[in-house]
PyMOL commands that place a pseudoatom at each C-alpha (Angstrom):
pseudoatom trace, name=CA, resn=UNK, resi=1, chain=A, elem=C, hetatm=0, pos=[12.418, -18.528, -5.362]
pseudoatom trace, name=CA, resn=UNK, resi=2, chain=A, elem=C, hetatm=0, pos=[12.704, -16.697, -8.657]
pseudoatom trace, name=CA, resn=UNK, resi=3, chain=A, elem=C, hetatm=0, pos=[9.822, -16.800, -10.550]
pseudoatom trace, name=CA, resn=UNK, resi=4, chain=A, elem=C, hetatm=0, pos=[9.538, -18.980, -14.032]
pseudoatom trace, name=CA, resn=UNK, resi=5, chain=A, elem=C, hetatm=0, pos=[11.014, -17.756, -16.745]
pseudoatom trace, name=CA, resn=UNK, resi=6, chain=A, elem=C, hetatm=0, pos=[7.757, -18.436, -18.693]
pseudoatom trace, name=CA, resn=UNK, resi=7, chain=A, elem=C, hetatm=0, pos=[5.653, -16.255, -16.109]
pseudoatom trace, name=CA, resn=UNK, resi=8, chain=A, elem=C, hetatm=0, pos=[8.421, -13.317, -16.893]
pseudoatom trace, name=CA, resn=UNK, resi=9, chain=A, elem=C, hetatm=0, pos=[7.853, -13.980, -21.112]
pseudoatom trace, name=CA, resn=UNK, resi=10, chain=A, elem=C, hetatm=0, pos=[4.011, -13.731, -20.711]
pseudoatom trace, name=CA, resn=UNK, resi=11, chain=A, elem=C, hetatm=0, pos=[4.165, -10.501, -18.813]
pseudoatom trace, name=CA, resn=UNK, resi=12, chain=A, elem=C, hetatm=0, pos=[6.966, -8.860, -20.727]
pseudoatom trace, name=CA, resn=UNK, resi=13, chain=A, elem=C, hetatm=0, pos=[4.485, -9.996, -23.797]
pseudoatom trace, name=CA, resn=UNK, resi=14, chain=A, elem=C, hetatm=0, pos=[1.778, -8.489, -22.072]
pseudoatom trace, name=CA, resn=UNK, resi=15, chain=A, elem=C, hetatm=0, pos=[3.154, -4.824, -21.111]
pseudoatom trace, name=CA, resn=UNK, resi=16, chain=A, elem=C, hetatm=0, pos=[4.199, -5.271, -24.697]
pseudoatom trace, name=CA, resn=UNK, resi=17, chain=A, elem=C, hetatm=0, pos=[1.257, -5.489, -26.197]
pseudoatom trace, name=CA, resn=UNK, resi=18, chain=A, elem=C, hetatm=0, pos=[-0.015, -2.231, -23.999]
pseudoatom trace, name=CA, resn=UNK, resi=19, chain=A, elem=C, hetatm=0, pos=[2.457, -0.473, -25.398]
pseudoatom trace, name=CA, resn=UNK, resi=20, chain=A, elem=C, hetatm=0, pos=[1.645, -0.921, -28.590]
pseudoatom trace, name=CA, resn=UNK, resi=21, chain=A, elem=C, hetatm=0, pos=[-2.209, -0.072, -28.225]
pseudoatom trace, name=CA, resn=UNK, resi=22, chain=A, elem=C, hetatm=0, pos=[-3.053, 3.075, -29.849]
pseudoatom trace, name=CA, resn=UNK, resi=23, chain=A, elem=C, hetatm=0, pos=[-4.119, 5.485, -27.231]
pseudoatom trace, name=CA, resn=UNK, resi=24, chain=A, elem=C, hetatm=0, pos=[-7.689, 5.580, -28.173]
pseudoatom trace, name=CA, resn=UNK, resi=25, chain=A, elem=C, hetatm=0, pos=[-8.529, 2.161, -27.100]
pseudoatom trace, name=CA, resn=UNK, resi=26, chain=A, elem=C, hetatm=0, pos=[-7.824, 2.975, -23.511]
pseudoatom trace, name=CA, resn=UNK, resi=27, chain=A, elem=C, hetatm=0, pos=[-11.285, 3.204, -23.289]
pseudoatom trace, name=CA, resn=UNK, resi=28, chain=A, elem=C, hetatm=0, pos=[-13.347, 0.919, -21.036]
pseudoatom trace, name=CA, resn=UNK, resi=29, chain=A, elem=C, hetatm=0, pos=[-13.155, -2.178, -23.074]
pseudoatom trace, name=CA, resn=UNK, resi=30, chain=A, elem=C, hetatm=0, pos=[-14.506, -5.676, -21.357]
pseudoatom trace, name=CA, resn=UNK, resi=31, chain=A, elem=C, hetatm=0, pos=[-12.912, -7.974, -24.059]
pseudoatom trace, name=CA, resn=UNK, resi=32, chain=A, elem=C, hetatm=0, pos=[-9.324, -6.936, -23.877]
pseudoatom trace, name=CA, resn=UNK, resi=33, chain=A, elem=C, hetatm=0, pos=[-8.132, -8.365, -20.705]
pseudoatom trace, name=CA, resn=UNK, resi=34, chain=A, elem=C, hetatm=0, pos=[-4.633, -6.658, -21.732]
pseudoatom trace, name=CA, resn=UNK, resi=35, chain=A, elem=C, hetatm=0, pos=[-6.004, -2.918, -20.338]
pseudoatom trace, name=CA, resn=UNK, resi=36, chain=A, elem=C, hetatm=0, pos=[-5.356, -4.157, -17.326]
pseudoatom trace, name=CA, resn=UNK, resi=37, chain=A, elem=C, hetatm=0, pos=[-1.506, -5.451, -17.654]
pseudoatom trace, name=CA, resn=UNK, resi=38, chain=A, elem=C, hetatm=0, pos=[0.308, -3.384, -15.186]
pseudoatom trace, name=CA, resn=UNK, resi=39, chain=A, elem=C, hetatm=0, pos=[-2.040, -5.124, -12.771]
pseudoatom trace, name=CA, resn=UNK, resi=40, chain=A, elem=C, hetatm=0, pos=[-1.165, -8.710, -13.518]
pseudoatom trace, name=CA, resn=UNK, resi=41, chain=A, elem=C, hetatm=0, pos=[1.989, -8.674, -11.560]
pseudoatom trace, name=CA, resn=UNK, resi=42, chain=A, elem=C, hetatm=0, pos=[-0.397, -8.265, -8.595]
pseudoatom trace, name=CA, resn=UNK, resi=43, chain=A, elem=C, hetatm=0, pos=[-3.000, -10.778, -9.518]
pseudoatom trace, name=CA, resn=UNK, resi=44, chain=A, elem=C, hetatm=0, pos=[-0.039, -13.266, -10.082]
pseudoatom trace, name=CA, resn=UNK, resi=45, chain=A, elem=C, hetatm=0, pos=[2.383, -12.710, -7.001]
pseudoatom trace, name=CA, resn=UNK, resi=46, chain=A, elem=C, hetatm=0, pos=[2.362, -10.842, -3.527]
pseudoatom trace, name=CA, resn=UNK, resi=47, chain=A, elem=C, hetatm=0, pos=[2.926, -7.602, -4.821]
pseudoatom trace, name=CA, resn=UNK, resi=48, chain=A, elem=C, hetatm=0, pos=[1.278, -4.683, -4.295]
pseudoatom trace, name=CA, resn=UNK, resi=49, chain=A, elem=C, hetatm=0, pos=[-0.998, -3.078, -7.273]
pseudoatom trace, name=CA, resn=UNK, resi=50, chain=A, elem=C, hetatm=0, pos=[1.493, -0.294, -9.142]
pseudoatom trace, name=CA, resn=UNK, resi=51, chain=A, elem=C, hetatm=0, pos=[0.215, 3.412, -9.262]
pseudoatom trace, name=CA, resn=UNK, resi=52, chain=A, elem=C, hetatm=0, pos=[-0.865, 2.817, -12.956]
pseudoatom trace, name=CA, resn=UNK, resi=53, chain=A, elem=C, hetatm=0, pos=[-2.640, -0.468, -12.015]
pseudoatom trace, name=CA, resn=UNK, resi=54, chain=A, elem=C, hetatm=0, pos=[-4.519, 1.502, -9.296]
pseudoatom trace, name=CA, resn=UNK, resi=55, chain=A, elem=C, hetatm=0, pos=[-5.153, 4.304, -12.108]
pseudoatom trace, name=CA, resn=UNK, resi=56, chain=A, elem=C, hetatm=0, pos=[-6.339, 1.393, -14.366]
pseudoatom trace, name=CA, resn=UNK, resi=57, chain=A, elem=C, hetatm=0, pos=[-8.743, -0.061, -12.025]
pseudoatom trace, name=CA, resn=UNK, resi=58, chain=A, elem=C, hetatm=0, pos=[-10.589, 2.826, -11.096]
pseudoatom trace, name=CA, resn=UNK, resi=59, chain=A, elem=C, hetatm=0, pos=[-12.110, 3.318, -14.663]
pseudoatom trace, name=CA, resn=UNK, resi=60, chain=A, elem=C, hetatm=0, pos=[-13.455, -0.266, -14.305]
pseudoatom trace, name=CA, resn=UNK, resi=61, chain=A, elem=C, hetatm=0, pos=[-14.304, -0.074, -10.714]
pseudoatom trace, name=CA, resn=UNK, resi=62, chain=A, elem=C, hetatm=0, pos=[-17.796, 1.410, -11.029]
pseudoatom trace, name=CA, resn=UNK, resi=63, chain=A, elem=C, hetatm=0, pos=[-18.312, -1.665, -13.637]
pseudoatom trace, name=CA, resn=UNK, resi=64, chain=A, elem=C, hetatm=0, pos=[-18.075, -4.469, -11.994]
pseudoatom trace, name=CA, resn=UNK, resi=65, chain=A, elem=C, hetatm=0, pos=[-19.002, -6.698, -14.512]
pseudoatom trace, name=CA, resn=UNK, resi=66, chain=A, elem=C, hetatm=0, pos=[-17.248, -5.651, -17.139]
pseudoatom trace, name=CA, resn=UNK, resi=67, chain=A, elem=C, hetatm=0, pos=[-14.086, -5.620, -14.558]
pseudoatom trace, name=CA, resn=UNK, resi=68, chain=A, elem=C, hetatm=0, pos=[-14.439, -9.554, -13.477]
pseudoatom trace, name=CA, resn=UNK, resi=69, chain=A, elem=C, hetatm=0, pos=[-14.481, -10.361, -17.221]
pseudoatom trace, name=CA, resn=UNK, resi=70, chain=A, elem=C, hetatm=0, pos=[-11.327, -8.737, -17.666]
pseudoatom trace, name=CA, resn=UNK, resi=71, chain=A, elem=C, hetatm=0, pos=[-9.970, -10.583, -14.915]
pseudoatom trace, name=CA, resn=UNK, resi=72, chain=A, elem=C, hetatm=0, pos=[-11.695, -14.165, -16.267]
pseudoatom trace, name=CA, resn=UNK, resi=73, chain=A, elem=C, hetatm=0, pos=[-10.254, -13.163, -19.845]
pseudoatom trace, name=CA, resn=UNK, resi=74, chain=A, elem=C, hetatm=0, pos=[-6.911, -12.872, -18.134]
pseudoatom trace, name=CA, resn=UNK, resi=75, chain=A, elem=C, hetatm=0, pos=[-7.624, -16.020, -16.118]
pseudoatom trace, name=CA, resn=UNK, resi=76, chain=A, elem=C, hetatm=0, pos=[-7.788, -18.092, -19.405]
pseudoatom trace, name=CA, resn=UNK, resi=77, chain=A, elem=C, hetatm=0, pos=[-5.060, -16.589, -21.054]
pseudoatom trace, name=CA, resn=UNK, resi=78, chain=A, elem=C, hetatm=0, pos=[-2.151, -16.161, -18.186]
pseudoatom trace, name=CA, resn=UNK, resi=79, chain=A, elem=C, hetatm=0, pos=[-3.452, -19.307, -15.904]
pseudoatom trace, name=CA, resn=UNK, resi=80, chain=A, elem=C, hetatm=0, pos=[-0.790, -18.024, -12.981]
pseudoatom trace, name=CA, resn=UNK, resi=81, chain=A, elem=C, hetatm=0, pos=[-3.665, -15.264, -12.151]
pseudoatom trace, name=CA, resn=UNK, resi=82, chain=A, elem=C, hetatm=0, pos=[-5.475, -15.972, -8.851]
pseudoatom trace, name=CA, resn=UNK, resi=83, chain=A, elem=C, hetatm=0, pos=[-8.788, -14.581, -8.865]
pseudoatom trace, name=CA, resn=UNK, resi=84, chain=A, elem=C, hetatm=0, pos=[-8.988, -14.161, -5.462]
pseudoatom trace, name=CA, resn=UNK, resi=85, chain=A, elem=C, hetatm=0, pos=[-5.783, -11.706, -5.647]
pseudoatom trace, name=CA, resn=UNK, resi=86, chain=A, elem=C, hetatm=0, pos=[-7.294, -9.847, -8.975]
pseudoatom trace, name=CA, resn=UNK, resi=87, chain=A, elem=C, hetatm=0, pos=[-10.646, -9.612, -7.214]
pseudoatom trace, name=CA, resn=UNK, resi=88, chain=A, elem=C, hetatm=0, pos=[-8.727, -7.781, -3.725]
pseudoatom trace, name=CA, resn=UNK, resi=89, chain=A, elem=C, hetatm=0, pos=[-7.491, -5.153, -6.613]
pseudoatom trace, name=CA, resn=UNK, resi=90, chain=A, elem=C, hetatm=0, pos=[-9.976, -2.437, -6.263]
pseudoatom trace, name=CA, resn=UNK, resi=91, chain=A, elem=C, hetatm=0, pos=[-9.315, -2.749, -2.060]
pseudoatom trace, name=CA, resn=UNK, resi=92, chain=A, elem=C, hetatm=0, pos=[-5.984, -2.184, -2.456]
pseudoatom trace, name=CA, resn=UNK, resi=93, chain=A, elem=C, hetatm=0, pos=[-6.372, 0.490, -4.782]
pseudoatom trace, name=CA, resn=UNK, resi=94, chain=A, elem=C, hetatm=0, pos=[-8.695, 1.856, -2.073]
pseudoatom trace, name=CA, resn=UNK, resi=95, chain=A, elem=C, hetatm=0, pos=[-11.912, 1.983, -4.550]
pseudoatom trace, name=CA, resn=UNK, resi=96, chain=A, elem=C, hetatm=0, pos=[-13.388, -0.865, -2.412]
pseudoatom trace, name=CA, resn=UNK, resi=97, chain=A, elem=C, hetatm=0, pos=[-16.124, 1.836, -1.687]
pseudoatom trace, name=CA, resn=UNK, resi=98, chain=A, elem=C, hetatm=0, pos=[-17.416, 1.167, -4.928]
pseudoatom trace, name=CA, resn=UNK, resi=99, chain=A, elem=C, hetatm=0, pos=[-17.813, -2.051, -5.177]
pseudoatom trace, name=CA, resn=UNK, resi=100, chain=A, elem=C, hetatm=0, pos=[-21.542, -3.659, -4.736]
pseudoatom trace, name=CA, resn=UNK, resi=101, chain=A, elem=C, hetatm=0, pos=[-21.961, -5.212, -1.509]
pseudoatom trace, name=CA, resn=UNK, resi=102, chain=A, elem=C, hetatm=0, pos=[-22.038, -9.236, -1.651]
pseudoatom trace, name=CA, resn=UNK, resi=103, chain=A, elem=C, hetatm=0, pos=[-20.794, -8.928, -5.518]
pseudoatom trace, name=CA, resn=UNK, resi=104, chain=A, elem=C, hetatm=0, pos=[-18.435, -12.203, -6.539]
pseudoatom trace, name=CA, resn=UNK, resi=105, chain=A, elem=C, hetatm=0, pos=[-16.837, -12.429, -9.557]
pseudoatom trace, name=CA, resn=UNK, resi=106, chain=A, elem=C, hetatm=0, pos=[-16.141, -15.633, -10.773]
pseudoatom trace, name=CA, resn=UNK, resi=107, chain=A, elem=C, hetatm=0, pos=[-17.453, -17.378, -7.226]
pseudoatom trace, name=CA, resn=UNK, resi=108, chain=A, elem=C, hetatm=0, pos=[-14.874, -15.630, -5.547]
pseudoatom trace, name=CA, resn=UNK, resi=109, chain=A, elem=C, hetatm=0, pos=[-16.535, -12.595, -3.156]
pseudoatom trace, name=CA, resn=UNK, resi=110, chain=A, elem=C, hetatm=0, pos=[-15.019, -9.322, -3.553]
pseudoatom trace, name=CA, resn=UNK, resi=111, chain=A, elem=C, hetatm=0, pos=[-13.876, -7.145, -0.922]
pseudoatom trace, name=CA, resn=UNK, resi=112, chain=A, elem=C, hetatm=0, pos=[-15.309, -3.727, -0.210]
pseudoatom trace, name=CA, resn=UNK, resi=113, chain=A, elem=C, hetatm=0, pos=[-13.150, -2.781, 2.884]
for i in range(1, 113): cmd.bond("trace and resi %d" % i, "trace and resi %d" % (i + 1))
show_as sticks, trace
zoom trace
């Protein structure tokens, strides 16, 4: 099943707006849940976090907080993101290491291994 055509527009939007950032602000914002677009394909769908997602994730990894606000920004903006898939992330990226033991973001418990 192909997915909807609005779910395409809001990520096309979304690497879009990346793009255009100035290269500055790649630093560890919590606010701008679009850092993190080249992992929203993998918070939306079944696929597997990209090598810039993983890249992405492990400047946030070691802030937990300021990582599930990203993903509860996103949440609110792009309502196709399952938290429980954005919270596996830093798993799948193998930083699960890092991750506080019995942390949850948003209710949702979040991996370490």
């Amino acid at each position: 099943m192909a997915p909807p055509r609005s779910g395409i527009a809001i990520l096309l939007i979304a690497i879009l707006c990346i793009a255009l950032l100035p290269a500055d602000s790649s630093a560890q914002s919590c606010t701008n849940y679009l850092t993190l677009a080249s992992c929203i394909p993998a918070a939306v769908g079944n696929t597997a976090p990209t090598a810039n997602c993983c890249s992405l994730i492990q400047k946030y990894v070691k802030k937990p907080a300021c990582l599930c606000t990203l993903v509860q920004s996103a949440k609110k903006a792009i309502p196709s993101i399952n938290i429980a898939k954005a919270v596996i992330l830093p798993k799948k990226c193998n930083f699960g290491k890092y991750v506080p033991k019995n942390y949850k973001c948003a209710g949702v418990p979040v991996p370490r291994e």
